[in-house]
TIKOL-978456 format. One record per residue: residue in three letters; x, y, z of N, C-alpha, C in turn. Coordinates in pm, whole numbers, plus 50000, padded with zeros to 5 digits. Layout:
<pts>
ALAXYZXYZXYZ;...
</pts>
This chain:
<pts>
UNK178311808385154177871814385028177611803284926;UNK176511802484864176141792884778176721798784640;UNK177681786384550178101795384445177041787684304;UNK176651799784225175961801284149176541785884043;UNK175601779183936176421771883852176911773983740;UNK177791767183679179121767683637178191769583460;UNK178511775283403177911774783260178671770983167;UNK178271763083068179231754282994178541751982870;UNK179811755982722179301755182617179931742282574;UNK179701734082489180421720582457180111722782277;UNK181671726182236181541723082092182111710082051;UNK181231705081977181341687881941180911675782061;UNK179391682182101178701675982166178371665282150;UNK178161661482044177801644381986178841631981920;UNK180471640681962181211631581951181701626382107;UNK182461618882112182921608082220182891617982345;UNK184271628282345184131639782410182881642982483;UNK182491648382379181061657982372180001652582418;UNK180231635782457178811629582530179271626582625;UNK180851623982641181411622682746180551629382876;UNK181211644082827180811660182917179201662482893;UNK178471655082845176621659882855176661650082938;UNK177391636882992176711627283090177221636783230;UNK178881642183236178711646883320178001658583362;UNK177431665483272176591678183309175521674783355;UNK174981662583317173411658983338173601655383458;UNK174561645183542175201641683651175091651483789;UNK175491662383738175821671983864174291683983782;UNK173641686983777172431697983755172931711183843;UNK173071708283970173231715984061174561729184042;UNK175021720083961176661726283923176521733783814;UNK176091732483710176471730983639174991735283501;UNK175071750683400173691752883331174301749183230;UNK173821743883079174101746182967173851756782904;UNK174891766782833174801777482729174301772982613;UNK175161769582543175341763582425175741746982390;UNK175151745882261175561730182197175941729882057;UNK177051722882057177011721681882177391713781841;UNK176901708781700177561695781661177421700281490;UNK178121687281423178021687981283177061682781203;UNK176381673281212175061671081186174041658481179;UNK174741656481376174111645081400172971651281509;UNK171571655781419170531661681486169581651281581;UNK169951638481558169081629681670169501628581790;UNK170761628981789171751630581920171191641681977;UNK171861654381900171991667981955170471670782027;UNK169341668581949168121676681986168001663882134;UNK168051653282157168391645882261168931650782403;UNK170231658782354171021659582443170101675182499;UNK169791680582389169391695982390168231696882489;UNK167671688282448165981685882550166601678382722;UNK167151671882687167491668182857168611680382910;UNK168721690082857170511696382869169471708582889;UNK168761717882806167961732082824168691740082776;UNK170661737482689170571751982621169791758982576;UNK170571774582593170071787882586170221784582383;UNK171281779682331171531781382227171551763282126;UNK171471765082053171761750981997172201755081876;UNK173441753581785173991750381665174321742281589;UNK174091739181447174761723881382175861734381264;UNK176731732081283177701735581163177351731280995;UNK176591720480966176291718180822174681725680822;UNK175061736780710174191743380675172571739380629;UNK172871729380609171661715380530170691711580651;UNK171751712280755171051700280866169961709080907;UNK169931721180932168981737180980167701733380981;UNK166741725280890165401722580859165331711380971;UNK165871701780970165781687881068166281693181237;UNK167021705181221167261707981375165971715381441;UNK165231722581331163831732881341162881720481395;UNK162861711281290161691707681335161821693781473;UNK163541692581508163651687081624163681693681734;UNK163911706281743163901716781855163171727381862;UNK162401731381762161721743681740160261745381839;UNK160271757581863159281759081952159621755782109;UNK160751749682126161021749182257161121765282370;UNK160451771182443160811787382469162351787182546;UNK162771797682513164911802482556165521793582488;UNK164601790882347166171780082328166361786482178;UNK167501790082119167861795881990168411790881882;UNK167861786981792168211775381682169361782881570;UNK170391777481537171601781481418171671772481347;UNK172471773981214173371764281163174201771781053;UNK175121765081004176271768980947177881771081029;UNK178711776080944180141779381060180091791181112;UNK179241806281062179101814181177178451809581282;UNK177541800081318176801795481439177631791681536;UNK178841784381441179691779081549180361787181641;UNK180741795881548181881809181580180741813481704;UNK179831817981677178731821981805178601818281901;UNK178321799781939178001794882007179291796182118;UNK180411803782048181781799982128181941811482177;UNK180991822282124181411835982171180681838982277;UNK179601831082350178261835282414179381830582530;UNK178451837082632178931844582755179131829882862;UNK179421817082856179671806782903181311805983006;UNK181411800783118182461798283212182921792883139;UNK182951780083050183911772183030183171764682890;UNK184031763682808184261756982654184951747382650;UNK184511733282659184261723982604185031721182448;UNK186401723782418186491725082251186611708482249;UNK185171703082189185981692782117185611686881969;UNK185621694781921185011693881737186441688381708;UNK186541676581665187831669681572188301676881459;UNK189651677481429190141681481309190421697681313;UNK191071700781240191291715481185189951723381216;UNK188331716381195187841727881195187421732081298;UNK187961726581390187661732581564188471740781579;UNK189161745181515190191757681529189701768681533;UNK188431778481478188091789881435187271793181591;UNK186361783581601185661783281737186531783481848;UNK187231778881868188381775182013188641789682034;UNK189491792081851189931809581894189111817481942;UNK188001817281894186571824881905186291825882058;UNK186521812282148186281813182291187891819382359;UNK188641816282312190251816682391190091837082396;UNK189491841182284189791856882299188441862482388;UNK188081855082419186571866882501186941859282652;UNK188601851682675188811846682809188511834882897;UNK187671829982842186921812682893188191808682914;UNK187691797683025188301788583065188181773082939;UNK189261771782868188921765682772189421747882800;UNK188331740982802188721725182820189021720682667;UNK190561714182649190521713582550190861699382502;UNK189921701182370190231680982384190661682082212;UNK190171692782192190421692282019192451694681975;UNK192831687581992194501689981999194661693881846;UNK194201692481771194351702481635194421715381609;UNK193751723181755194121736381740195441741681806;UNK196011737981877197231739581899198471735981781;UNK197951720181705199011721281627199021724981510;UNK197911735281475197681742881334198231754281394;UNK197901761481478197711776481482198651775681648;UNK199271767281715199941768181869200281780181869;UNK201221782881827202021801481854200611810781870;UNK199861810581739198781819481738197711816581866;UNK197551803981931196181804481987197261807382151;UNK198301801982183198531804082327199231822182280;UNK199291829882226199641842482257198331847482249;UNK196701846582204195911853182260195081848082375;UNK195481834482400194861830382541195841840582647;UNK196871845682630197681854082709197401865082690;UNK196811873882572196231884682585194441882182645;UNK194431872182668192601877782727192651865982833;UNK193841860882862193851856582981192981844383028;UNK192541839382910191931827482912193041810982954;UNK192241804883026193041796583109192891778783030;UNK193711775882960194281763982912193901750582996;UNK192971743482978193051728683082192741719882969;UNK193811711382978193911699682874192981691582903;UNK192151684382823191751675882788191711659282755;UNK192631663282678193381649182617193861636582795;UNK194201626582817194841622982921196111626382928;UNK196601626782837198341627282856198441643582889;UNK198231651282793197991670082934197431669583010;UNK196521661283035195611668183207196861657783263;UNK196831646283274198131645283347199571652583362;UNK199911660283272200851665983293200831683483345;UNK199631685983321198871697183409198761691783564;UNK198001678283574198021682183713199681678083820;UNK200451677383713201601670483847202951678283808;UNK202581687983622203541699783676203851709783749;UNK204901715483826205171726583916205491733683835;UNK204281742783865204681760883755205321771983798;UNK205521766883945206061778384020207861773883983;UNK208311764483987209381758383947209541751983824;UNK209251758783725208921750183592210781752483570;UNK211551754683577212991755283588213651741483635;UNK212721734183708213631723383805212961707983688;UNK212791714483590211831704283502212521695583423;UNK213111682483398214431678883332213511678283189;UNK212411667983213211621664983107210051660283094;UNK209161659282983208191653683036207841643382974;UNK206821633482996206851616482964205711617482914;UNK205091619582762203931612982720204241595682735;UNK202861587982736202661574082760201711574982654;UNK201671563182579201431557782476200781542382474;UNK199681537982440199421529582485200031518982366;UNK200081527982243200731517282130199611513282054;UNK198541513882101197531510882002197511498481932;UNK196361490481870196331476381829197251467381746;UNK198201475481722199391468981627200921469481663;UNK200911471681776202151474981856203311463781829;UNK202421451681849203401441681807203591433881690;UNK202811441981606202711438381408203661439881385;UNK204251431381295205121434081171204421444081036;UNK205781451680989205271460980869204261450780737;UNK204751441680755204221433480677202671428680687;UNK202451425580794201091425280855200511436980851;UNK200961446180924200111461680887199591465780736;UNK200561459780662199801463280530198481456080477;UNK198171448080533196291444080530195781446580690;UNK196471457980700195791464880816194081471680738;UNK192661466480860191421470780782191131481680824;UNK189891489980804189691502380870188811493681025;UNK188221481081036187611474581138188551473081246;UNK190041467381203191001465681259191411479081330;UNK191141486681277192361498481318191291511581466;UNK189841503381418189561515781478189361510081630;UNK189941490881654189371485481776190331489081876;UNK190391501181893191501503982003191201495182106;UNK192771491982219192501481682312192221483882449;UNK192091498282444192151502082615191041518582594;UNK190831521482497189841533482530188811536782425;UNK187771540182422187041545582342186581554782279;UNK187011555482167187091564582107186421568681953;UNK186391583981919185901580081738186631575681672;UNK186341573381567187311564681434188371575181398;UNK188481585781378189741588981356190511590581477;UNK190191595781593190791593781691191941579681656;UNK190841568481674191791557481701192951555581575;UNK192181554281449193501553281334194621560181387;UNK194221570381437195761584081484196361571681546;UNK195801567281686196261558581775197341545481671;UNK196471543681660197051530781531197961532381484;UNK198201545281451199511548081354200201552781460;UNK200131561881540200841569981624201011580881582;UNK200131586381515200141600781521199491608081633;UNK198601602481674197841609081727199321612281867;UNK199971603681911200881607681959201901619781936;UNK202041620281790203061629781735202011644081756;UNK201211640681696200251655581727200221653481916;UNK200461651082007200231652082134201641658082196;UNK202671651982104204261658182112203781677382072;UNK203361677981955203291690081922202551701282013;UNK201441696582062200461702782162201231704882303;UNK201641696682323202541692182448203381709982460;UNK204331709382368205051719182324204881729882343;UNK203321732382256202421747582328201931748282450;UNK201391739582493200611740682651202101743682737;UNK203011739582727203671738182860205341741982784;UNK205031745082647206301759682697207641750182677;UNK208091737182642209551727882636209441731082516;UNK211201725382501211731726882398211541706882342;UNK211421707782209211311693582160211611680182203;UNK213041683282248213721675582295213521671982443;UNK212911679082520212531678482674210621669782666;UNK210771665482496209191659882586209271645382487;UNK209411635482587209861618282558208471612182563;UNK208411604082456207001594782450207731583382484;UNK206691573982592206831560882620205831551082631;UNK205841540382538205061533282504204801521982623;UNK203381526482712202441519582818201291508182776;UNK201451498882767200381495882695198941491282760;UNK199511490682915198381490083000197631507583021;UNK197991520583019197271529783001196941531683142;UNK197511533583205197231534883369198011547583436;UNK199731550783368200081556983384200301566383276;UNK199001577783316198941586483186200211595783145;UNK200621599183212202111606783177202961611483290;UNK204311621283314204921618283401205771630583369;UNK206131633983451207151651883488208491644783577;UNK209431643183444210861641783531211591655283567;UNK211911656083716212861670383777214101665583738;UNK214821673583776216731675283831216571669283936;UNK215991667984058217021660584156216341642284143;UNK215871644584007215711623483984214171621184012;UNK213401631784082212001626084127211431626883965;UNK210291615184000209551616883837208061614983911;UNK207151621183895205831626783909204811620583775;UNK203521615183863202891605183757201521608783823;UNK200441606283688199721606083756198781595183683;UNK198051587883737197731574683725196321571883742;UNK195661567083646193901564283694193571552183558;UNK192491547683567191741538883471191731547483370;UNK191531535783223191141548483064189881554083086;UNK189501562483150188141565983132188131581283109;UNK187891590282991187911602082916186991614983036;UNK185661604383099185481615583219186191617683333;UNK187261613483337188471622183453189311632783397;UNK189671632183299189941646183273188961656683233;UNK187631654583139187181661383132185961669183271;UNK185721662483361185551666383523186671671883565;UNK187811674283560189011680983587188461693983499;UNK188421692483371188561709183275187141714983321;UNK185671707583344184521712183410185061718383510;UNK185471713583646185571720083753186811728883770;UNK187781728083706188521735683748188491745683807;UNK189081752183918190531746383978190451730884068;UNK188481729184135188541722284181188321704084122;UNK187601698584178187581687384140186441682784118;UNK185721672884036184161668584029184641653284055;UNK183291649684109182921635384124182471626284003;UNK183181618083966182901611783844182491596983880;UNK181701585983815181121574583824181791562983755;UNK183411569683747184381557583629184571546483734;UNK185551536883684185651526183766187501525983829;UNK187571528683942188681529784027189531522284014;UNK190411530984022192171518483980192471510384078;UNK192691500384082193191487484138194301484384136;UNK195031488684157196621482484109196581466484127;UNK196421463784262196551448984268196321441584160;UNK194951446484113194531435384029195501435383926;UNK195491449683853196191448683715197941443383744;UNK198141441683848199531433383915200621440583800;UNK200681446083697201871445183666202281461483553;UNK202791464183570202851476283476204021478883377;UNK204161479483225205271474083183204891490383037;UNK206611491683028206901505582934207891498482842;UNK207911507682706209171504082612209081516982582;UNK209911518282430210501525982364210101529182247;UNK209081537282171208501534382085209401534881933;UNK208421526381811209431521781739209381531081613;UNK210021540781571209631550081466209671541981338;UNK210371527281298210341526781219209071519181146;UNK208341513481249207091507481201205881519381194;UNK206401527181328205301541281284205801552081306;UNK206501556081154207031567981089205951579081180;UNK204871577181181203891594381203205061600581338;UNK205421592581409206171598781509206951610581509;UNK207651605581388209061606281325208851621081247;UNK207391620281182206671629581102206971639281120;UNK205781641681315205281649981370206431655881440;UNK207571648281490208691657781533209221667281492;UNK209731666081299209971667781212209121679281195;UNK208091682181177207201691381161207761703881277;UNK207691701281408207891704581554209151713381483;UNK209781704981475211631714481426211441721381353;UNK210611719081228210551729281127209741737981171;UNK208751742381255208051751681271207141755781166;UNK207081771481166206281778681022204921772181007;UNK204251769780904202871759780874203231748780887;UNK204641739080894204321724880872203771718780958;UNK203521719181099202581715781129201571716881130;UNK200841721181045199571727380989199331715980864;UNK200401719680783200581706280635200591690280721;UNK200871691180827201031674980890199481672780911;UNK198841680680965197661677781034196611672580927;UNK196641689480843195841686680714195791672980604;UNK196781669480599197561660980537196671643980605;UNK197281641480721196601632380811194881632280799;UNK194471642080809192491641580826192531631680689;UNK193221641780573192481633580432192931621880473;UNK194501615280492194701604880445193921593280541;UNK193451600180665192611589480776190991588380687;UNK190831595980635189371593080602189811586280470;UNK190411589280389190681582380263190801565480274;UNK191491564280443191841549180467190371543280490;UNK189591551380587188281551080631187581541780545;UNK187451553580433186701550380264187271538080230;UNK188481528080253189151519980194189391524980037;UNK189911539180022190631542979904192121540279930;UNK193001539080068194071538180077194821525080167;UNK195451522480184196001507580316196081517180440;UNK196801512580531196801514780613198131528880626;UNK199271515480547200501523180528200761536380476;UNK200041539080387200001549080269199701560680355;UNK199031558580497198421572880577199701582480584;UNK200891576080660201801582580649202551587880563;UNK203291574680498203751579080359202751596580265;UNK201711596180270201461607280223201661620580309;UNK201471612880446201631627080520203051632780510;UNK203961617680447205781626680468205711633680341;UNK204961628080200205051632780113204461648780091;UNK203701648080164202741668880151203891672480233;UNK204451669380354205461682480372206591681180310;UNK207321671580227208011670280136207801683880047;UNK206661680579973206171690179831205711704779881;UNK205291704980015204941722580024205761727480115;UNK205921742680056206421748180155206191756080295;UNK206491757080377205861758280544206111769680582;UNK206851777580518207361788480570206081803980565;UNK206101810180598205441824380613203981823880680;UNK203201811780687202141813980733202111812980903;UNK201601825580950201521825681034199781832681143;UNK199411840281071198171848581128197101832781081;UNK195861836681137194691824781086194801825580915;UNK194281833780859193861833380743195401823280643;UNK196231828480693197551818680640197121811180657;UNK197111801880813197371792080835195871782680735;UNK194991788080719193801778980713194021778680549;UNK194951790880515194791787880355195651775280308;UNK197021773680393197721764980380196961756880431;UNK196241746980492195911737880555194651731280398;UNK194401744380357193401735780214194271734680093;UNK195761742180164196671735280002197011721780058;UNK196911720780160197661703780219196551695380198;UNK195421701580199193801689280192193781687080032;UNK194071693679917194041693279816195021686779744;UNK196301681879785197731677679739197511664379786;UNK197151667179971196681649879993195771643179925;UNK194401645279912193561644179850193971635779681;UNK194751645079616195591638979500196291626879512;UNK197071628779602197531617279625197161604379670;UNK196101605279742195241595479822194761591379668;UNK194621597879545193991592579450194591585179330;UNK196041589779383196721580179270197561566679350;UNK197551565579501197841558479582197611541079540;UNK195771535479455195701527679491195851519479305;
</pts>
């Protein structure tokens, strides 16, 4: 039986992710139709990807961009031009196998939900929607039965080498951390940390906020939090360990002492060929691990006191309610504020302890809470980022 191909919407097509998964779609044809595309309003990319790709649909989320997407795609026949944030919400609702979430930040949250309730198989790379809305988005992926495949390296590794049938025999699980470009800075040095500096991650490629996260280690603390929702532990059962070679993406310690790893080169198309094919496997064109060569593989202990975000995001984790919602929100401004060189390096955190300091976390729980709190945390940070310098 020849099986029909796999249809695939990709929100945040023109970031790292999102070109990641158009090389592998273009890769396999046979496998694999495009539904939908969307991006925020990088229309030279998108109409690019759109013309070699043949979505049914194409969307840009900035309402502005609509004239430049017309006259880069228009007239093409089956192909359907949007823009704005209902487009997005759309592009996530159309009738596609598998969603692609990877729009950065909080506002990939509305779309994700948008696909998680009509059941898709959701590849997920946008880890912001779990730690705004986690409770809310894994109890309706359980009412519509939509199936969770991480994205990120550190969940697809821990997806593929946890036992669900025995998730009981589970002592703990091992995010790996590569530590990012300042691992061995002094606080002192970090403070003429640049935005050039921060975004040269040393082992993967990535967008600019991506990496700052890296830099600071949040992006870790938000991976603690996600961690949490995907796979159901309690706080304390999920240990970050700082890898700085990036080889061994993460690791499932049992009760009787075995610890389970799973291990490949930094390259972002192995997991996302994992969330494409799921259950099975795709052929990807990365470059194969060698152990020999890399001869040596070495872990520590990461250091909360040079990067508090750790420390943050746990903190958040315990408290529950919106604060992890106020952490997240909090972080976008203060990463772009650093971006802008309105803030140092240091100050990212420090403001992020300061918004959950000053707001309170408690009661929001449905979307409309959570997103209202998330623009009192963009607005407080924001302030602060302004009296910072």
């Amino acid at each position: 039986m020849v099986e029909e191909p796999r249809s695939v919407t990709i929100l945040g097509s023109t970031g790292s992710v999102g070109a990641n998964t158009v090389e592998l779609v273009a890769l396999h044809p046979d496998k694999f139709r495009v539904e939908a595309l969307v991006a925020n309003n990088s229309i030279f990319i998108l109409a690019e990807q759109a013309r070699k790709l043949k979505p049914r649909f194409v969307a840009v989320a900035d309402p502005a961009a609509y004239g430049k997407l017309k006259e880069a795609l228009g007239g093409i026949p089956g192909m359907e031009l949007a823009a704005g944030p209902e487009a997005v919400i759309a592009a996530a609702q159309r009738p596609s196998d598998v969603v692609i979430a990877a729009i950065v930040g909080a506002a990939g949250l509305p779309p994700t939900l948008a696909a998680v309730r009509r059941g898709a198989v959701i590849g997920l790379a946008n880890k912001e929607t779990l730690v705004c809305a986690g409770a809310l988005v894994m109890a309706e992926a359980a009412k519509a039965k939509a199936v969770m495949v991480p994205v990120d390296s550190e969940h697809s590794a821990i997806f593929q080498v946890l036992d669900e049938a025995n998730r009981c025999s589970v002592e703990k699980i091992i995010l790996t951390a590569s530590g990012g470009p300042f691992r061995t800075k002094a606080l002192d040095e970090m403070a003429a940390v640049t935005p050039e500096m921060a975004v040269a991650h040393p082992n993967w490629s990535m967008g600019a906020k991506i990496s700052v996260d890296s830099a600071t280690m949040m992006n870790k603390g938000l991976e603690v939090i996600e961690a949490f929702h995907l796979f159901g532990l309690a706080e304390e059962k999920i240990e970050v360990l700082v890898h700085p070679q990036s080889v061994v993406h993460s690791m499932v310690s049992y009760l009787d002492g075995s610890v389970l790893a799973q291990l490949g080169t930094p390259d972002m198309r192995t997991p996302i060929s994992l969330a494409l094919a799921w259950p099975k496997r795709l052929a990807t064109p990365g470059k194969r691990l060698d152990l020999a060569t890399i001869g040596q593989l070495t872990f520590e202990a990461p250091d909360e006191t040079r990067f508090p975000a750790l420390r943050l995001a746990r903190e958040a984790l315990r408290t529950q309610g919106g604060a992890p919602t106020i952490l997240n929100a909090a972080n976008e401004v203060a990463v772009q504020a650093f971006l802008s060189r309105r803030i140092s390096f240091l100050d990212i955190a420090r403001i992020v302890g300061d918004c959950l300091e000053r707001l309170p976390s408690g009661g929001a729980c449905d979307l409309d809470g959570l997103l209202a709190l998330d623009r009192e945390a963009r607005i407080l940070a924001s302030d602060l980022c302004g009296k910072a310098i």
